[in-house]
FIKOLZA-1660 file (N, C-alpha, C; in steps of 0.1 Angstrom, whole numbers, plus 5000, padded with zeros to 4 digits):
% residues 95
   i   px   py   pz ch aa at
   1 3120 4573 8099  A  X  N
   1 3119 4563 8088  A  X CA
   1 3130 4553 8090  A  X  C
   2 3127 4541 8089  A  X  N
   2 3135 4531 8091  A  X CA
   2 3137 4523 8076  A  X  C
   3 3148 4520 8076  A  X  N
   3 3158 4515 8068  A  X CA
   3 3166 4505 8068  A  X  C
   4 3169 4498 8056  A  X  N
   4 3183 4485 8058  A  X CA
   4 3192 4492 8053  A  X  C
   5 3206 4493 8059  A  X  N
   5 3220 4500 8057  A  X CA
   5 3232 4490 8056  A  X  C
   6 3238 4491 8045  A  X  N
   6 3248 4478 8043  A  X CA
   6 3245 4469 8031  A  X  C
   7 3251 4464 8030  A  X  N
   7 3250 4452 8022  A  X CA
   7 3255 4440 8023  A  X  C
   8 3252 4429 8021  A  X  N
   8 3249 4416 8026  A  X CA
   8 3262 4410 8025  A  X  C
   9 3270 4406 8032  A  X  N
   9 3262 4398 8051  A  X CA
   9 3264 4410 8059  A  X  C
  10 3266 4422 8059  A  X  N
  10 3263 4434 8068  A  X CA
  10 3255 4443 8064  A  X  C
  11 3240 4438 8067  A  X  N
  11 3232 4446 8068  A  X CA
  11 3229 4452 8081  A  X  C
  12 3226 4465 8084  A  X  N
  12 3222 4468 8097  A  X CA
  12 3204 4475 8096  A  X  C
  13 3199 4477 8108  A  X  N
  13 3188 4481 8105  A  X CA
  13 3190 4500 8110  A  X  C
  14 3185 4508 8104  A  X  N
  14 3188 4519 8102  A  X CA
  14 3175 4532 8105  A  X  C
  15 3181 4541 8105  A  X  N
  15 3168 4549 8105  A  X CA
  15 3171 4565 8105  A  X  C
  16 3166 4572 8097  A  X  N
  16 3160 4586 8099  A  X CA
  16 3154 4596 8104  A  X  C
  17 3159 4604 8112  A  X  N
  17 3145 4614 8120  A  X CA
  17 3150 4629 8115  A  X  C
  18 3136 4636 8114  A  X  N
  18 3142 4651 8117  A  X CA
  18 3137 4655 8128  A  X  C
  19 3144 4663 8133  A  X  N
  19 3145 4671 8147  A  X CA
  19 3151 4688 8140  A  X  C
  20 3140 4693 8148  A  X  N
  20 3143 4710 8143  A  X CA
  20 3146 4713 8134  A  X  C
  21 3137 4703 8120  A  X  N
  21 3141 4710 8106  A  X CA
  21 3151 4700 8099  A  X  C
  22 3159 4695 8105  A  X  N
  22 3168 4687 8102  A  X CA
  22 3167 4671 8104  A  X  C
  23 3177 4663 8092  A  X  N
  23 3173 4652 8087  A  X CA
  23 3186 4646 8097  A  X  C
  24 3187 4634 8108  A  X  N
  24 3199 4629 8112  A  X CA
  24 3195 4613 8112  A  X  C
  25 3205 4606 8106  A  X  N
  25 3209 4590 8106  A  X CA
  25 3215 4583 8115  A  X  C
  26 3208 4574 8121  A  X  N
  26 3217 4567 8130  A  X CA
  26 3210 4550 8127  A  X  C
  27 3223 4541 8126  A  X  N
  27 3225 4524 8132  A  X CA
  27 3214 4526 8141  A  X  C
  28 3203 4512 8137  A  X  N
  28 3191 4512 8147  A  X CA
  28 3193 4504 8163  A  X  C
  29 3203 4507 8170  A  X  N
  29 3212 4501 8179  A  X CA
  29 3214 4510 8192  A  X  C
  30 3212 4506 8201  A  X  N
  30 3213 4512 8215  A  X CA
  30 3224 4506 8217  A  X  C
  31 3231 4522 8226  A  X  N
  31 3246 4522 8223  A  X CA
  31 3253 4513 8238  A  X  C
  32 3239 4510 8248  A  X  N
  32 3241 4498 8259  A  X CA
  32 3243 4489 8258  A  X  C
  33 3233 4478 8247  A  X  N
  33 3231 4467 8244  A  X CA
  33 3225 4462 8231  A  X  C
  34 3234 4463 8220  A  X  N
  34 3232 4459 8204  A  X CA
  34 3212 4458 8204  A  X  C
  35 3202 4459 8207  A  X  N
  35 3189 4461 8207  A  X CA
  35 3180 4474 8198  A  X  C
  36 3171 4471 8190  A  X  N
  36 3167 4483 8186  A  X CA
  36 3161 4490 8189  A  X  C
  37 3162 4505 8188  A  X  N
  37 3156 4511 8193  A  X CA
  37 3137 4515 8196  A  X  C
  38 3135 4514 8182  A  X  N
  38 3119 4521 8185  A  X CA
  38 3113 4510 8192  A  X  C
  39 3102 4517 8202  A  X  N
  39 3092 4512 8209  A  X CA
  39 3078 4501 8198  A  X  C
  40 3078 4514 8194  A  X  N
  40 3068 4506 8179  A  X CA
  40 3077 4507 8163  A  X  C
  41 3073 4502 8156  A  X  N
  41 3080 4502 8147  A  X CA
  41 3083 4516 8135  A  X  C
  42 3095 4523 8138  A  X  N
  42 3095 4537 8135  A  X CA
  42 3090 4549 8143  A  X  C
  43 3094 4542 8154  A  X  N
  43 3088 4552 8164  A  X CA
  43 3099 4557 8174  A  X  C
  44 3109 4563 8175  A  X  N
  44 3120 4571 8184  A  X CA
  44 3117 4579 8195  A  X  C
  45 3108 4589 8189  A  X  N
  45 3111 4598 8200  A  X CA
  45 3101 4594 8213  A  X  C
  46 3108 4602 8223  A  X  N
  46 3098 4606 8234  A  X CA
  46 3089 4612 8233  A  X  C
  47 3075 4614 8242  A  X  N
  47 3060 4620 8241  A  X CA
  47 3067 4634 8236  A  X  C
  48 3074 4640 8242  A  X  N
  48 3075 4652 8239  A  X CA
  48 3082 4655 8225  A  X  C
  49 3089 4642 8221  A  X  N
  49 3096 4646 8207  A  X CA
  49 3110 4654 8207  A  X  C
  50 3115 4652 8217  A  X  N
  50 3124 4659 8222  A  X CA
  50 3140 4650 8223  A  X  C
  51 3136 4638 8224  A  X  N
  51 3149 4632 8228  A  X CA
  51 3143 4619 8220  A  X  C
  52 3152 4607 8216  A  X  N
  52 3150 4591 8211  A  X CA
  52 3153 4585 8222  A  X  C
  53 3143 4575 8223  A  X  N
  53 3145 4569 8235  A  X CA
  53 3142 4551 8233  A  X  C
  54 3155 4548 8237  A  X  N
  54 3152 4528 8236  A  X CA
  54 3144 4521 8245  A  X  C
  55 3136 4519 8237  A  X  N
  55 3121 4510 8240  A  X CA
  55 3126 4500 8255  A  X  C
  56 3136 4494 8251  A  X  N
  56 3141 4481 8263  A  X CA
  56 3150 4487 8275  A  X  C
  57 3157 4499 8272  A  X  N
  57 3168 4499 8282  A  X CA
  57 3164 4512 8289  A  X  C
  58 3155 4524 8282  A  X  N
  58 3150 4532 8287  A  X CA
  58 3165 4544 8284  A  X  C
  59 3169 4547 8277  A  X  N
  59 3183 4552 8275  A  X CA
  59 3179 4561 8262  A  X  C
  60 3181 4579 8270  A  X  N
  60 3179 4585 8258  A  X CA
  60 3186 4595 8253  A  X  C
  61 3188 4594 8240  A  X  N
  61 3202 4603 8232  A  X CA
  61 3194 4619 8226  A  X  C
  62 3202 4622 8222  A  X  N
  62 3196 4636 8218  A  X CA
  62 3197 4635 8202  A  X  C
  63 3186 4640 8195  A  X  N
  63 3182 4636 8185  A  X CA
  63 3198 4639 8172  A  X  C
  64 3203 4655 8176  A  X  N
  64 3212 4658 8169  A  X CA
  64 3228 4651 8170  A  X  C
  65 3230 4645 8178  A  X  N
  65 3239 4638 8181  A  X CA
  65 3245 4625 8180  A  X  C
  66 3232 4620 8185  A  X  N
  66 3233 4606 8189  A  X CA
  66 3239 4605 8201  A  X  C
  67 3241 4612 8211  A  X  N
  67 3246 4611 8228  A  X CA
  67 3241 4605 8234  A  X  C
  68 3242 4595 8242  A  X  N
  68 3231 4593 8256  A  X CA
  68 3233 4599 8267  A  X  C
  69 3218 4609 8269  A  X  N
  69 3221 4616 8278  A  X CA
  69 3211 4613 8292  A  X  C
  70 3206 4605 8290  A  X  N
  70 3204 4596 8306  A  X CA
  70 3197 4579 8300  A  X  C
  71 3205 4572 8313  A  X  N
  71 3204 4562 8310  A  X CA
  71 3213 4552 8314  A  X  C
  72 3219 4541 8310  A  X  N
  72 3227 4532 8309  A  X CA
  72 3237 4532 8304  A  X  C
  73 3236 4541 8296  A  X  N
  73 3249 4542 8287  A  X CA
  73 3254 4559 8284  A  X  C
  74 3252 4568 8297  A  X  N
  74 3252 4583 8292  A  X CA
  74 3270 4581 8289  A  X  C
  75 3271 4593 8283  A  X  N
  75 3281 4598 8273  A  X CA
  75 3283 4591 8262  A  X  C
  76 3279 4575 8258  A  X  N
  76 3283 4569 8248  A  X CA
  76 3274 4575 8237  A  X  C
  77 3271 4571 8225  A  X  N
  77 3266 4577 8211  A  X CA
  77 3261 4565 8206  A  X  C
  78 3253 4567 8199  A  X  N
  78 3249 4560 8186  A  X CA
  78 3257 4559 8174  A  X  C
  79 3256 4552 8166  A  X  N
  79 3266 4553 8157  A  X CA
  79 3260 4562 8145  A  X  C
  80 3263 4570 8141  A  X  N
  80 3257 4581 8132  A  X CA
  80 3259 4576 8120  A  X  C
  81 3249 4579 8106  A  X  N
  81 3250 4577 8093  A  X CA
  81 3255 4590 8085  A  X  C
  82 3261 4586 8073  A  X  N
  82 3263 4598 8067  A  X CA
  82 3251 4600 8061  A  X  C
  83 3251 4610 8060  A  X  N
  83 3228 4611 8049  A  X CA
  83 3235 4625 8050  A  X  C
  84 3225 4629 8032  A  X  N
  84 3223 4641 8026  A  X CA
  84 3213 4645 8023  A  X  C
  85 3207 4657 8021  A  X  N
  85 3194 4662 8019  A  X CA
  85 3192 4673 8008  A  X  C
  86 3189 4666 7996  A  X  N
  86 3182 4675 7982  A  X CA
  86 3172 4677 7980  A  X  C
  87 3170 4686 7976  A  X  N
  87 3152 4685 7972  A  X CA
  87 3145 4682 7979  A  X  C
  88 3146 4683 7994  A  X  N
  88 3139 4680 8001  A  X CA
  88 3134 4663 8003  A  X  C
  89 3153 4656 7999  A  X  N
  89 3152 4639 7997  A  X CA
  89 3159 4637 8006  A  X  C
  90 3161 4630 8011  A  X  N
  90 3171 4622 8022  A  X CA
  90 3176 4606 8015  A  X  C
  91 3193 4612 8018  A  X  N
  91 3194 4597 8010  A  X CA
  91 3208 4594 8020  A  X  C
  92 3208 4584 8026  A  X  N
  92 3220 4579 8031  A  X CA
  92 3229 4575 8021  A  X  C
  93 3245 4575 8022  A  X  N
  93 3257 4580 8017  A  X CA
  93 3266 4565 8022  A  X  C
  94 3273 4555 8017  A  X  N
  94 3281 4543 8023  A  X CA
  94 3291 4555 8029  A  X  C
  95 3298 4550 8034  A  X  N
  95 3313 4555 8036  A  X CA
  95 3324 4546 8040  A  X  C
% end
């Protein structure tokens, strides 16, 4: 699920996935080149659903992390969101 995070004049574009049950937030930014991620719009993962993968640079992090684990930019990270999960809600957190 994709999101605006911030508030104005720092908005960023943002997004949600779960992976194995779980809800993780990351800045919609490839950690090579300021660029966003999805291919289509709200679209992260790879065919297999296994890893996020940036549409332009081909660079892919691991869903729980935010690592890049091949690519252009391996070892660097995404910038991670704080987000909570109630009721089965997902709500990002400022910090």
């Amino acid at each position: 699920m994709r999101f605006v995070a911030g508030a104005s004049p720092r908005e960023d574009a943002a997004f949600v996935v779960r992976y194995r049950g779980q809800a993780f937030g990351f800045r919609n930014r490839c950690a090579h080149v300021p660029m966003e991620l999805d291919w289509v719009e709200g679209s992260f993962f790879d065919a297999a659903g296994e890893r996020l993968v940036c549409a332009t640079h081909g660079a892919a992090y691991d869903p729980a992390s935010g690592v890049c684990i091949e690519g252009p930019c391996v070892g660097r990270r995404l910038q991670a969101l704080a987000i909570i999960e109630r009721d089965g809600v997902v709500y990002w957190t400022a910090t």
